[in-house]
Every structure is written in C-alpha cells, then in structure tokens.
N, C-alpha and C positions, 0 to 999 in steps of 0.2 A: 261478613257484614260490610252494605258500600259506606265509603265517606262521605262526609253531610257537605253538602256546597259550600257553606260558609256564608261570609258576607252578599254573595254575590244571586240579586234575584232577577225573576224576568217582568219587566214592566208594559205597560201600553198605552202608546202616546193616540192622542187624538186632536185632530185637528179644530183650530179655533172658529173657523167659519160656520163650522154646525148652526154657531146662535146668530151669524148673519143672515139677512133676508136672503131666497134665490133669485142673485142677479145674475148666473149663468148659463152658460150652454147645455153644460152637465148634466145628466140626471140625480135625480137629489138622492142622499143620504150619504152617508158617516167616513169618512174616511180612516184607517187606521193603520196603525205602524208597531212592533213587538221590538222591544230591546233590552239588552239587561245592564244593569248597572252594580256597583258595589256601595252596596249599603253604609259602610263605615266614610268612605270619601265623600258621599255625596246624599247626607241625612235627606236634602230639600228636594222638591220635586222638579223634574229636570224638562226643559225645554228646550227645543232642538227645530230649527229651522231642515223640513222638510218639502219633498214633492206632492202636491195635494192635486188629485185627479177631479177632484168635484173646482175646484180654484182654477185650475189647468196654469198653476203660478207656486210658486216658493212660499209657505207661509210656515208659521208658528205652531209646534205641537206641543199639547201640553203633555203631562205625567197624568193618567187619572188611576184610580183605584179599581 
C-alpha cells in the first residue's frame, strides 16, 4: 500500500489581470501557473509574484480553487 502525501497539495495560481481590460499586445486569455504548497504552514491562499505572458510584465498570482 503507497503513503498518503500528507500535508503537502498541488495548487493553481492564476493571474490577476484576467479581470483587467485588454490593454495589450497579447492575445487574450488566462494565464496559469501549478505549485504545491504544505497545508499545515500556509492555511491562507498563497500569492506569488510571477511571469505573466498575456502582461508580457511580473504581476501578481493568486491561489484559486
């Protein structure tokens, strides 16, 4: 029988610009980013300053469900 992972699950951060208007170059739609975190250190939803392709700039990811 395997062992359970634990704490530790896989999330998916999506970037904040979705609900901006398109002022860019880019072609539209959704940017997104997979990571795991450990449940017990970090109860709250985790935000993480990433590379966003539709931004072509550093912005804000959030945690979504």
């Amino acid at each position: 029988m395997g062992k359970s992972k634990g704490a530790r699950i896989t999330i998916t951060l999506e970037c904040i610009c979705r609900n901006s208007p398109s002022l860019n170059k880019r072609s539209n739609g959704i940017y997104r980013y997979t990571s795991s975190k450990n449940r017990r250190n970090t109860p709250n939803r985790l935000e993480l300053k990433k590379f966003c392709r539709q931004c072509n700039c550093h912005t804000v990811f959030k945690e979504i469900k």
